[in-house]
MARLOLO-224434 format. One line per field, with one value per residue (C-alpha): x, y, z. Coordinates in nm, 3 decimals, m for minus. Layout:
<rs>
x: (X	...)
y: (Y	...)
z: (Z	...)
</rs>
This chain:
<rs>
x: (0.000	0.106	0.207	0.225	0.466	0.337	0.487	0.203	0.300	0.100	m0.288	m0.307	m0.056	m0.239	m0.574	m0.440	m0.306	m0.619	m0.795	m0.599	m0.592	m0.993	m1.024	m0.827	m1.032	m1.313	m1.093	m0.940	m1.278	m1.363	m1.084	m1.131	m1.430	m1.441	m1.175	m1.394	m1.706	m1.477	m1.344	m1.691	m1.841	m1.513	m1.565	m1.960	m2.046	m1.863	m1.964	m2.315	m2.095	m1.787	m1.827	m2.183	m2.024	m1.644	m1.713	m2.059	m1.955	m2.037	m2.398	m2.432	m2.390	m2.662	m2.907	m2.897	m2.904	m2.568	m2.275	m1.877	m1.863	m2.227	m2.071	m1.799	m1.960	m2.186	m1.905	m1.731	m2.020	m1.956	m1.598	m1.663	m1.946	m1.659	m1.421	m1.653	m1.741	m1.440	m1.406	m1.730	m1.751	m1.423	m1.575	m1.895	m1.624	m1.487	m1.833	m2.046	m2.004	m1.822	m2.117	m2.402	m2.212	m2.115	m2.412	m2.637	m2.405	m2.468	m2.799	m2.864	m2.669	m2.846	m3.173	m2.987	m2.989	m3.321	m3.363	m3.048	m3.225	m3.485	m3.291	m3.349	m3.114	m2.886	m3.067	m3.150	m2.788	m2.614	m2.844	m2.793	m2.447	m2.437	m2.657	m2.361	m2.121	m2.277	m2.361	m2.075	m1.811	m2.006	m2.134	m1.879	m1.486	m1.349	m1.535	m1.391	m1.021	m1.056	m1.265	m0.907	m0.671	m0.813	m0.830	m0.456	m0.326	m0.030	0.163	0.003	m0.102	0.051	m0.144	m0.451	m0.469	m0.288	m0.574	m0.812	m0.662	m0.587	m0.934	m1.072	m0.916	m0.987	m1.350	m1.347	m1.235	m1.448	m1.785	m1.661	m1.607	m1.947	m2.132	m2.021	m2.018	m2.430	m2.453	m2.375	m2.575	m2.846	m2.771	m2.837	m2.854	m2.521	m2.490	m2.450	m2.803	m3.001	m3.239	m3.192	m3.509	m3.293	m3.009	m3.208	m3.358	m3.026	m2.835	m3.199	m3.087	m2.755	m2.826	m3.066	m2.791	m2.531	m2.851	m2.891	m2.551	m2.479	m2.763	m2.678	m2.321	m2.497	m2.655	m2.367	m2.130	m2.449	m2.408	m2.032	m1.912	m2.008	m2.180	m1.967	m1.909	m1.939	m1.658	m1.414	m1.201	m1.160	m1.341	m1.564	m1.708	m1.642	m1.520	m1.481	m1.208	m1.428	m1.719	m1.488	m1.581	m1.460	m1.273	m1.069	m1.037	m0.949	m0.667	m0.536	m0.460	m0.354	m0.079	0.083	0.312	0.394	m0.027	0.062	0.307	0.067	m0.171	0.132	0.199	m0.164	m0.171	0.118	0.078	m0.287	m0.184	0.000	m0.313	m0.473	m0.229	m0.249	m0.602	m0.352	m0.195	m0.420	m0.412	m0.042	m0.013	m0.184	m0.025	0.325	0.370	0.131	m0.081	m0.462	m0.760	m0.848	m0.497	m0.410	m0.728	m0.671	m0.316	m0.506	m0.680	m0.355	m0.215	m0.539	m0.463	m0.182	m0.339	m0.419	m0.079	0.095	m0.107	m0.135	0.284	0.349	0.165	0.336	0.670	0.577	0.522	0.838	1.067	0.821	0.543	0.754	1.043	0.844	0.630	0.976	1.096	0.728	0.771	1.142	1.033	0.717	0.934	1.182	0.899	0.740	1.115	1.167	0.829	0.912	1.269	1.290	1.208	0.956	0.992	0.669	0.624	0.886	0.538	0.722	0.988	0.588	0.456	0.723	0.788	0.381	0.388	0.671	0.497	0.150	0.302	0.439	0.133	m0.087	0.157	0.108	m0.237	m0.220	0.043	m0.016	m0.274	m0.131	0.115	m0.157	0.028	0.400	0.259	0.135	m0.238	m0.413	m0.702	m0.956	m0.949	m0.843	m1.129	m1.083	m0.735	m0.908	m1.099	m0.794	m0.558	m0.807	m0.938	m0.584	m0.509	m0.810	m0.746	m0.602	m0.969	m1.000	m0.762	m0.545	m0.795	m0.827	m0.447	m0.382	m0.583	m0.483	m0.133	m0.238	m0.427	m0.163	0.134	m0.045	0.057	0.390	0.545	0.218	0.240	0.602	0.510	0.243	0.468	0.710	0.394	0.330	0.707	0.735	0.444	0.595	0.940	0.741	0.595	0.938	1.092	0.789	0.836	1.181	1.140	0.874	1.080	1.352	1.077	0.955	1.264	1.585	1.874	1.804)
y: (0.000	0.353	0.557	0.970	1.240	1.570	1.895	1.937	1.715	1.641	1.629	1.684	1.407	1.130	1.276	1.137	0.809	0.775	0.797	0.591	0.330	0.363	0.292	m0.054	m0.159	m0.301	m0.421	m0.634	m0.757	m0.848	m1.105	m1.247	m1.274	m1.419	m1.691	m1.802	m1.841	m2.043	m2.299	m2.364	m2.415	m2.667	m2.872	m2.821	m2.971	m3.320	m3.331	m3.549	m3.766	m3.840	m3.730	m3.969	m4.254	m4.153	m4.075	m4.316	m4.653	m4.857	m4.731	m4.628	m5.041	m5.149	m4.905	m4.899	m5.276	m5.270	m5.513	m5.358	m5.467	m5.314	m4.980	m4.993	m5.025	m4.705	m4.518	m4.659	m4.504	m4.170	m4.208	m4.315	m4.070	m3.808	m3.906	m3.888	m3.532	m3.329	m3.256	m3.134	m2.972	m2.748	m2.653	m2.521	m2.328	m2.158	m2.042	m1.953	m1.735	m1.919	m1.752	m1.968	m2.327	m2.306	m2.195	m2.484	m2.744	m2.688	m2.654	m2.959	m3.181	m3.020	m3.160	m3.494	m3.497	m3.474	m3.841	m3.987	m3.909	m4.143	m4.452	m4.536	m4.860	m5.004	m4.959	m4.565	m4.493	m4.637	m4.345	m4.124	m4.141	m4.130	m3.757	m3.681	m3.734	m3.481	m3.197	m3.228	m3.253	m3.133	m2.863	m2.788	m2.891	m2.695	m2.349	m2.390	m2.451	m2.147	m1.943	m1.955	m1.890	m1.587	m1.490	m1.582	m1.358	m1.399	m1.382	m1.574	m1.884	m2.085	m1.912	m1.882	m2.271	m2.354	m2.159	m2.340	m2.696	m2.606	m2.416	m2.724	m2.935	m2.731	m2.677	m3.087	m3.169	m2.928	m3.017	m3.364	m3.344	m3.122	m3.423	m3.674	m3.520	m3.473	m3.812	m3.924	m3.676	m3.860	m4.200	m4.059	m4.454	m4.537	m4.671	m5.072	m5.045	m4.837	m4.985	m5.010	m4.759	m4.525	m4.563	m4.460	m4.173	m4.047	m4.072	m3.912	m3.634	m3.610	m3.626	m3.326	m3.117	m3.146	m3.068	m2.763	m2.685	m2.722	m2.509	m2.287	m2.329	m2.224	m1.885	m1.789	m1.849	m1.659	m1.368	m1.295	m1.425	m1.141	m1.203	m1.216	m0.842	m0.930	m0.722	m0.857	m1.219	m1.326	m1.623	m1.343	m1.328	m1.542	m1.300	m1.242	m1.557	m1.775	m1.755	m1.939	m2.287	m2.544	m2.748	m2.422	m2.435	m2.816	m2.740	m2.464	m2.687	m3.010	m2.809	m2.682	m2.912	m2.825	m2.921	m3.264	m3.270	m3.144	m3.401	m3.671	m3.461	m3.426	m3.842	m3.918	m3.711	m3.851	m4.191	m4.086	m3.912	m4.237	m4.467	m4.236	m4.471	m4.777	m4.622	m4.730	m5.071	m5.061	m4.925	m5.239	m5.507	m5.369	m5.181	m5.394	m5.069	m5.114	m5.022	m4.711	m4.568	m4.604	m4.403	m4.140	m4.096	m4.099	m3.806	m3.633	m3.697	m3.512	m3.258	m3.156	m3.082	m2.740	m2.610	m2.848	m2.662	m2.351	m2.379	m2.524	m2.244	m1.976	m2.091	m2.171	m1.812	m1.728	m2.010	m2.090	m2.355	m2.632	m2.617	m2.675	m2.931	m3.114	m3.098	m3.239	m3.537	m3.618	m3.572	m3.809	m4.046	m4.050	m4.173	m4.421	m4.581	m4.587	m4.825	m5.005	m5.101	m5.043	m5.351	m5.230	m5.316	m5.309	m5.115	m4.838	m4.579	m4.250	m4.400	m4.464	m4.129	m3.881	m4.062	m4.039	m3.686	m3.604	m3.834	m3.668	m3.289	m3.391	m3.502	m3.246	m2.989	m3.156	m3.072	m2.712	m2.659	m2.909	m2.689	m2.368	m2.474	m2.345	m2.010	m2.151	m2.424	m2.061	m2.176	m1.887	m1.755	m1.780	m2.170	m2.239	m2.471	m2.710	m2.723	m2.812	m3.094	m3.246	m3.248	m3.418	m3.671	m3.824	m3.689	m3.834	m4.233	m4.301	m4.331	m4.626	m4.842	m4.738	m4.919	m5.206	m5.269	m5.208	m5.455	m5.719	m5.642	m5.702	m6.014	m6.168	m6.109	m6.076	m5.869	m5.663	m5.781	m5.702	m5.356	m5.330	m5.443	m5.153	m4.853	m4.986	m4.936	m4.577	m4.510	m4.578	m4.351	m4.051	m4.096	m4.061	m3.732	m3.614	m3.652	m3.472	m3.178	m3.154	m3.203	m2.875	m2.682	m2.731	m2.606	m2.290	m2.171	m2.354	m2.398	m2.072)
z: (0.000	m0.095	0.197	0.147	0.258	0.222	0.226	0.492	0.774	1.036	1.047	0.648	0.585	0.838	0.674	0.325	0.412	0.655	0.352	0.147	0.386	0.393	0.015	m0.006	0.290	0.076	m0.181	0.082	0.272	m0.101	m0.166	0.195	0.182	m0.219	m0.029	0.223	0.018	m0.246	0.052	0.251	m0.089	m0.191	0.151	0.198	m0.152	m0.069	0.286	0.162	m0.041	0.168	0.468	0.582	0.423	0.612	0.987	1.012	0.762	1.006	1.051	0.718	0.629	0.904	0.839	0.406	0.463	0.301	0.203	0.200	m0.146	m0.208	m0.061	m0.289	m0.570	m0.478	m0.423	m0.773	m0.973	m0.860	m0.946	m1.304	m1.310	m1.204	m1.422	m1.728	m1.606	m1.512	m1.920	m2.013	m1.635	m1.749	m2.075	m1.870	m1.627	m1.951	m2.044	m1.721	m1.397	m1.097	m0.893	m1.097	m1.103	m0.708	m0.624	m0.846	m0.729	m0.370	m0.387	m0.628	m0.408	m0.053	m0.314	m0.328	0.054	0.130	m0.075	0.073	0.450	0.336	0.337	m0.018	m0.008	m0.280	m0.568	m0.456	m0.306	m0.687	m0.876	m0.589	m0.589	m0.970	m0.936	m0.682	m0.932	m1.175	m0.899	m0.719	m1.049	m1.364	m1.202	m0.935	m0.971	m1.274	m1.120	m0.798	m0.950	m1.208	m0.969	m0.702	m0.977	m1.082	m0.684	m0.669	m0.977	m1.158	m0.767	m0.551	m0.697	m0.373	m0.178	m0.329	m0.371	0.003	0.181	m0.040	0.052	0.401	0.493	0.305	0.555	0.885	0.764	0.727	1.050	1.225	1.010	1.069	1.485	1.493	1.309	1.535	1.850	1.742	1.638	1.983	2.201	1.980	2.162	2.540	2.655	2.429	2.102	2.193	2.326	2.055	1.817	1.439	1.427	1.667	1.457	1.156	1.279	1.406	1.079	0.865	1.196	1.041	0.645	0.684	0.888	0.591	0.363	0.535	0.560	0.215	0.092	0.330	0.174	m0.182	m0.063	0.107	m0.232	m0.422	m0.202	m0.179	m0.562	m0.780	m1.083	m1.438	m1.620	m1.969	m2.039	m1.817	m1.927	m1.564	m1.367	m1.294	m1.609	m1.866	m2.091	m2.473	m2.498	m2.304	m2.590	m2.834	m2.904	m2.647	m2.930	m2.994	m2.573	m2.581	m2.884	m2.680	m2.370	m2.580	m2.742	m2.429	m2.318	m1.931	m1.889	m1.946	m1.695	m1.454	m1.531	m1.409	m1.128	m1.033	m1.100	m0.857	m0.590	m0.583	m0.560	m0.289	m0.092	m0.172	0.032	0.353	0.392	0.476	0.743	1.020	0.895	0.891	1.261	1.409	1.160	1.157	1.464	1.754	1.810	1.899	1.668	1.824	1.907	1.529	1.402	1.641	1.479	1.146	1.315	1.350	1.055	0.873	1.070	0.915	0.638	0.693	0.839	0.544	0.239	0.337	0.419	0.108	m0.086	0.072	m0.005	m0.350	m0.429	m0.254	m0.460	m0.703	m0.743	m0.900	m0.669	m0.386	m0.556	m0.645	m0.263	m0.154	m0.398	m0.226	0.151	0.050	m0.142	0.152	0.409	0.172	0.113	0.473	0.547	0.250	0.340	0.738	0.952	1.214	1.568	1.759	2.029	1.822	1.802	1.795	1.474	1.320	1.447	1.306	0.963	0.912	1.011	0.743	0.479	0.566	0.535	0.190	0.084	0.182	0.058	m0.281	m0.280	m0.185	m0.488	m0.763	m0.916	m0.849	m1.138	m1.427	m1.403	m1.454	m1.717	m1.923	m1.913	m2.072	m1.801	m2.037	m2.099	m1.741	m1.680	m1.986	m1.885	m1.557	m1.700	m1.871	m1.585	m1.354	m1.572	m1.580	m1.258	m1.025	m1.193	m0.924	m0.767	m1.031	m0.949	m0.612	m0.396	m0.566	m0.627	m0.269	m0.192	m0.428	m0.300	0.073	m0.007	m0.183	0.093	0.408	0.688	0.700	0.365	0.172	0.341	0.236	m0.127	m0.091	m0.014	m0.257	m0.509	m0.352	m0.391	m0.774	m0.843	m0.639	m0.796	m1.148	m0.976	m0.888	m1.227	m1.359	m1.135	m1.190	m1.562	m1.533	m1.312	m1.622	m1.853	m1.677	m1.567	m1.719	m1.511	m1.290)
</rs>
């Protein structure tokens, strides 16, 4: 900010920069404000989703009348439903306001709530799921990406996509802790002792809560995201470039070659996010701890998340985006060698606690950079969201086929040496993810 000398000191000169100071006041509140709308809507719209199926599994099975594999295949539709929309999803970012597309998503899937709190069952939860998929992606993903780019400039990228990743994360873990500290209150005789009637009122209790949160989600993001100038080429508006046709769009993005090592980037540090669901297992078959001790240091691990993004984003803007995203890949690559190789003695819990810490902040700071890279890759603005689409279909196939070669591998060499053969997996991917970075860094900025 400007500060004036005058050849008037004294009252006239604090008058002036009083004054100045007044006028970038709003401009400020605006961007915070435009921040916080953009990271309750990017938590709020998967809390239906994720977070029922997440923090209440075990409940969610009884009451639905549910297998595990009946589950999984509920939650497979909306990945394939995802993957076939994050294309089309970043052609409708190019072409409509960030304001309209947040605001229908959260508000279509709050509609999608109000079914799920009936119970429907299998058959209801696969076309549920599959609506999910199209609200939550088609509607929602691309908008939110290109909608915190343009807040981040051409300077702040890191930290216009940390504070997404880490409020995302902080907003998680409270919506999360809020939802189950209700769930209980709703079982004043304990759980072991309720009725499968109780237990289904208490979860409809719950559904409607994250319906009303998430439409509440949608006004919120309709009142603080300003609607598109029709003048203007940012997220804000859509702009004179963003009328083109989406083949010229899709053309643009295909011929730039740095996007396509963002989509491998995207792709390996994803696989890596993935495997951080293993580590409970791993804490009670390789290091002796109990059930409940090793999701609590789950728990911790997740919260890293917020410090770990927002950190990483900061930094990025200071040394650049793909530096940093090149020193996340070798700290994460370091931990994943170390429980692939190292022989774990059990009992040893603070040798498990710190190397999960340091693989968990390399993995979350991954996600708070990987798509702050748009700017060094020289994604033009106006086609931000097809270039959106692109990098997450091939970066998000991890959803496809992490889980289920995870398992394979832990079926096939059970207990420690099948979680060995598992981080060895992890470890390949993030090397590929390191090479990429490093082979971007050369790209954007040569030997400097």
């Amino acid at each position: 900010m400007p500060w004036v000398k005058t050849e008037q000191p004294g009252v006239v000169e604090l008058a002036l920069n009083i004054r100045i100071l007044m006028s970038t006041r709003p401009q400020t509140l605006h961007r915070v404000v435009y921040l916080v709308g953009l990271i309750i809507a990017g938590e709020a719209v998967f809390a239906l989703p994720f977070h029922i199926t997440r923090f209440f599994r075990s409940t969610v099975l009884e009451v639905f009348s549910l297998t595990n594999t009946q589950l999984g295949s509920v939650l497979g539709i909306y990945g394939i439903v995802a993957m076939i929309a994050y294309f089309p999803g970043g052609a409708l970012a190019d072409r409509f306001s960030a304001r309209k597309l947040l605001a229908s998503s959260l508000w279509s899937t709050a509609l999608g709530g109000l079914y799920l709190a009936t119970l429907p069952g299998y058959q209801g939860a696969l076309i549920l799921w599959g609506f999910f998929g199209v609200t939550t992606i088609l509607l929602f993903w691309a908008a939110l990406i290109r909608a915190t780019r343009d807040w981040g400039g051409h300077d702040e990228q890191g930290r216009a996509f940390g504070l997404l990743d880490g409020g995302r994360g902080l907003l998680a873990a409270v919506l999360g802790s809020i939802a189950v500290a209700f769930f209980a209150l709703l079982f004043p005789d304990g759980y072991g002792s309720a009725s499968l009637a109780d237990k289904q009122q208490a979860l409809s209790v719950v559904i409607y809560g994250y319906s009303a949160a998430t439409a509440l989600a949608g006004g919120f993001v309709w009142l603080v995201i300003p609607e598109a100038n029709a003048s203007d080429g940012s997220t804000f508006s859509g702009g004179k470039e963003a009328q083109e046709s989406a083949w010229v769009h899709i053309k643009t993005v295909m011929a730039i070659p740095a996007v396509w090592l963002q989509a491998l980037i995207v792709m390996c540090a994803y696989v890596g996010f993935k495997g951080f669901d293993n580590f409970s297992l791993f804490a009670v078959q390789a290091y002796g701890m109990d059930e409940v001790d090793a999701a609590g240091l789950v728990a911790v691990g997740a919260w890293v998340r917020p410090v770990a993004a927002i950190g990483a984003g900061y930094l990025g803007d200071r040394y650049t985006i793909s530096r940093m995203t090149m020193i996340a890949f070798a700290l994460l690559l370091l931990s994943q060698l170390f429980f692939a190789f190292g022989t774990p003695v059990p009992g040893t819990v603070p040798v498990l606690i710190s190397n999960m810490l340091l693989g968990s902040t390399a993995m979350f700071a991954l996600r708070g950079l990987y798509f702050a890279l748009f700017e060094e890759a020289g994604v033009p603005a106006a086609v931000t969201g097809t270039a959106v689409g692109l990098v997450s279909v091939l970066g998000y196939t991890p959803d496809v086929f992490v889980n289920f070669a995870g398992g394979a591998i832990l079926d096939h060499s059970p207990g420690l040496a099948g979680h060995q053969h598992f981080f060895m997996f992890l470890a390949a991917f993030t090397l590929v993810g390191l090479i990429a970075s490093f082979a971007l860094t050369r790209m954007s900025h040569g030997s400097k």
